[in-house]
N, C-alpha and C positions, 0 to 999 in steps of 0.2 A: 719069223724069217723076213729080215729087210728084202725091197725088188729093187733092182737099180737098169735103167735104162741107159746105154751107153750110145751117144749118137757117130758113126762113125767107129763103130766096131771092125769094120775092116781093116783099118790102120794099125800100124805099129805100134802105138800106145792105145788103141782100143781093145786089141789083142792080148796084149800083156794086162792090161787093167780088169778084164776080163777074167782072166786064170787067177787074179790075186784075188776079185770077189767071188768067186767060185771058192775059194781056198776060205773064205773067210764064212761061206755058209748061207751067201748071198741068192738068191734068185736074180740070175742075168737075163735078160733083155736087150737084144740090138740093133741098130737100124743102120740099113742103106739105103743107098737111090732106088736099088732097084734089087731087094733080098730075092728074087727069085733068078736072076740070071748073074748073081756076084759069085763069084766063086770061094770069096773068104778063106782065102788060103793060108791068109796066117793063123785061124784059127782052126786051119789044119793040121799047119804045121805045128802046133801048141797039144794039138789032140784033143783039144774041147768043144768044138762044134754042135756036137752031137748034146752037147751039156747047156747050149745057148739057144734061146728062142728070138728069132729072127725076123722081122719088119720090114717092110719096105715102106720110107717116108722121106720126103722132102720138105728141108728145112725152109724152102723157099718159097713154100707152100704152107699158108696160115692154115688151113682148114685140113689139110695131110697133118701137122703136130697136134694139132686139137684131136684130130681121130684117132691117134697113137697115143698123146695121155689119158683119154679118158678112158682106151681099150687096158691098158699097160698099169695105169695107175700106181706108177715108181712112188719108191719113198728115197731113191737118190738120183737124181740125173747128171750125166756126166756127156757133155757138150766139147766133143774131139770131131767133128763134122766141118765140110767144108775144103775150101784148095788148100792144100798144105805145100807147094813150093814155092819159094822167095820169085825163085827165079821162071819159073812160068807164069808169075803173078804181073811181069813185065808185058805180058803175049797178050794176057788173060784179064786188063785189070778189073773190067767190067763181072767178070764171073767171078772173081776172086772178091769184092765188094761184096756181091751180093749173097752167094755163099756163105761167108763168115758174118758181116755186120747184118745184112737183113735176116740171115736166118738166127742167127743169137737171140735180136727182137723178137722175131716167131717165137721162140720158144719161151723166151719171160713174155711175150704179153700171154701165153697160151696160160701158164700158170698162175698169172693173174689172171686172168678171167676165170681158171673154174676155180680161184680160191682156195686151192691146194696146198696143205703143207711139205711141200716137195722142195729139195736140199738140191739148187744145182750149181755144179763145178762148171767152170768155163778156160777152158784152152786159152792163154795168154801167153805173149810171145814175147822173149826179148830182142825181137826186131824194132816192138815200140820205144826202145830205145835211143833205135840210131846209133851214132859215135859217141862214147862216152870217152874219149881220150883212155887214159890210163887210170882214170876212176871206175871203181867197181859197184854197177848198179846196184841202189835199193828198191824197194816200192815206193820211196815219194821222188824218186829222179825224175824230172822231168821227158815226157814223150818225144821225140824229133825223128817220126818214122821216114824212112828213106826207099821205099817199096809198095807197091798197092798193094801188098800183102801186109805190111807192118800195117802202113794206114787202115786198114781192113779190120786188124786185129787191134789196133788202137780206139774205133769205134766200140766196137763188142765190149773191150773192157770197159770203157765208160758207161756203155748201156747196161753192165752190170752193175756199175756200181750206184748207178741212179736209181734203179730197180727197186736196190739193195736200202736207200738210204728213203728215196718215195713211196714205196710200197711196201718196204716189210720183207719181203723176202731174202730168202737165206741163199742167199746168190754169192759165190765167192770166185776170183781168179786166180788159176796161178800162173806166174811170168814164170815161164820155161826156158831157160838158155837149151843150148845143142845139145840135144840127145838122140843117142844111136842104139842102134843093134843089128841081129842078124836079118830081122824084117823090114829091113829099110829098103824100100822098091831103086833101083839103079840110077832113077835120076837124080836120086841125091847122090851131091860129091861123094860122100865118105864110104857109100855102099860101091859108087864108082872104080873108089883107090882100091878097095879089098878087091872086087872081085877079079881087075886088071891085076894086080899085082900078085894074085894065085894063080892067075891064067898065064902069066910070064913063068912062074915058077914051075908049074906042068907043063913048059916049052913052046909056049905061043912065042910068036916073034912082034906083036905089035906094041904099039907105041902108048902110054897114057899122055892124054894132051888135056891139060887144065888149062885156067884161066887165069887170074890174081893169084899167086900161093905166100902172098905176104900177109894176109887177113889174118885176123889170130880169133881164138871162138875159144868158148869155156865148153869145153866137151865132157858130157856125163855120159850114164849106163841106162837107156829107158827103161828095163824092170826097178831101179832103182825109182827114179821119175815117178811112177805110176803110183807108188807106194807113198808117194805125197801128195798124190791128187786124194786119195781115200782117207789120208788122215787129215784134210784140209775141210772135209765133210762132218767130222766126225767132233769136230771143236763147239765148245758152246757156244760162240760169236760169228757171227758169218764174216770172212777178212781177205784180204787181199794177200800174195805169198810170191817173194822172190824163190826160185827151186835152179840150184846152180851147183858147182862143186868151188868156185872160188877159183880156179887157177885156168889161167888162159895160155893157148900156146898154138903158134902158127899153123897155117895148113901145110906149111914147107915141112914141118916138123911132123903132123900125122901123115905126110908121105913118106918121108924116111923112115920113123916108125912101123908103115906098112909092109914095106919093102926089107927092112931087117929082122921083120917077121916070118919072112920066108926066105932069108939068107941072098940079100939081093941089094945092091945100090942103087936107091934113087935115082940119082944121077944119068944111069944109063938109060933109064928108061923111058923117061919125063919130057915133053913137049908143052913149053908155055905155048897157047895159040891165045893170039889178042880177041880175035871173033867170041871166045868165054869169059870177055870180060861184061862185066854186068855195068847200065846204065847210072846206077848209082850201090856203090856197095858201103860196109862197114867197114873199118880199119882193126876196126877193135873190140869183141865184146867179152863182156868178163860180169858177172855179179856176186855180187852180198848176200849168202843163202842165212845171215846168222838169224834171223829173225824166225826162220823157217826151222832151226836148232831149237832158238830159245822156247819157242811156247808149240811147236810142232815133233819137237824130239828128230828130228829128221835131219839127215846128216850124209854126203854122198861117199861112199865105201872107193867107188870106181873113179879116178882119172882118165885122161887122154890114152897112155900107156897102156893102162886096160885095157879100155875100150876095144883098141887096134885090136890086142892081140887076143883079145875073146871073138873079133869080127872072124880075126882070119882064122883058130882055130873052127870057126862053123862053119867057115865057107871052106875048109880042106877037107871036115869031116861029114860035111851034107849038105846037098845043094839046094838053096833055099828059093 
């Protein structure tokens, strides 16, 4: 029976990645800041809790991951820890650095030092992108991060793959474009639109007020996502993996979509305010998952359209 250590299990894609190794017969392992006062409530609301053994360990902390691998001793570690918002990364940049790039190093030099044959995935982002015009990122696109949170996640990849190419280890990344669900905490935009956009529809009267809605994102299904972190582990070769659905399409467009989810026009409800406009944002991101087909069988089922309308069918049938 593989054990896989998932850092950052309390997330939306620790959660989900969670029930898929459970399902696959796995011994789960997971760690927070602070496992005794976390509430883990997406692995409440998943129903598996009770099915995960829980840690508390800080990535930021060299001698906290040496005391969790050697107690835990994975044979996969899957490295989803750290700030996950673009835009608190702006507030934050300092925690947001440290967080993601020093604690990634924490954890490969940890596994280089006890000489372990330990398999880890690492959370890569297509923030390290930047603007790619109307080209559809690969893995050799070049980086042009426009966020302390890209820059953040543009270190960690690299520290992977030096790792990976210095030392031997089976260290792999994969670049995630936008991925959603039901467990996406409210400060993210998209979990924003759904739940204003139900709440209008059970007769609230206020207003959604965004920011840019001209940005375009290649939006996927994060149980679908997860399902490519574990097959990215499971390859003979340790490699790098674009995980996208290929088609990109505005925010203006996943509001309308939102809002004709629940039989409603955007329009009446929507407030551009400039104060959510971001210091530096994307225009455009969109990737090239073929690579991720060819030698990973992996292929995204769910669009944008989906997305919406599986968001809002859980946010009408249970409040998350």
């Amino acid at each position: 029976m593989k054990k896989a250590l998932i850092c950052g299990i309390s997330g939306q894609d620790g959660a989900y990645l969670a029930q898929l190794l459970l399902n696959q017969g796995y011994t789960v392992c997971g760690t927070s800041r602070d496992a005794q006062m976390s509430s883990f409530r997406n692995l409440v609301y998943l129903g598996i809790k009770d099915q995960v053994k829980l840690e508390s360990m800080s990535l930021t902390d060299f001698r906290s991951v040496l005391q969790i691998l050697t107690k835990i001793q994975p044979d996969e570690i899957y490295n989803l820890a750290g700030q996950t918002s673009v835009g608190l990364s702006f507030e934050q940049p300092v925690e947001t650095l440290e967080s993601i790039a020093t604690g990634t190093l924490n954890l490969l030099e940890a596994i280089r030092f006890l000489g372990a044959q330990i398999k880890v995935y690492n959370a890569g982002s297509s923030e390290c992108f930047g603007d790619t015009g109307n080209v559809a990122a690969v893995e050799t696109t070049p980086f042009r991060p426009r966020s302390p949170y890209a820059v953040a996640k543009a270190a960690a990849f690299w520290e992977v793959a030096n790792y990976r190419e210095a030392y031997g280890l089976f260290a792999c990344s994969g670049i995630l474009f936008n991925h959603e669900s039901p467990l996406r905490p409210q400060r993210f935009v998209t979990q924003k639109i759904i739940a204003t956009a139900c709440r209008i529809a059970q007769g609230s009267h206020e207003k959604l007020y965004l920011g840019n809605m001209s940005i375009q994102r290649d939006w996927g299904w994060a149980q679908e996502y997860v399902e490519a972190m574990y097959l990215i582990l499971q390859q003979e070769q340790p490699d790098d993996y674009v995980i996208a659905t290929g088609e990109s399409t505005s925010l203006e467009d996943f509001v309308s979509a939102a809002f004709a989810s629940v039989n409603l026009e955007s329009r009446d409800h929507v407030v551009v305010d400039s104060s959510l406009f971001r210091p530096t944002d994307l225009a455009m991101g969109k990737g090239n998952p073929s690579k991720a087909k060819k030698q990973l069988g992996w292929e995204a089922k769910y669009k944008m359209q989906d997305v919406v309308k599986m968001m809002v069918k859980a946010r009408l049938t249970r409040s998350v």
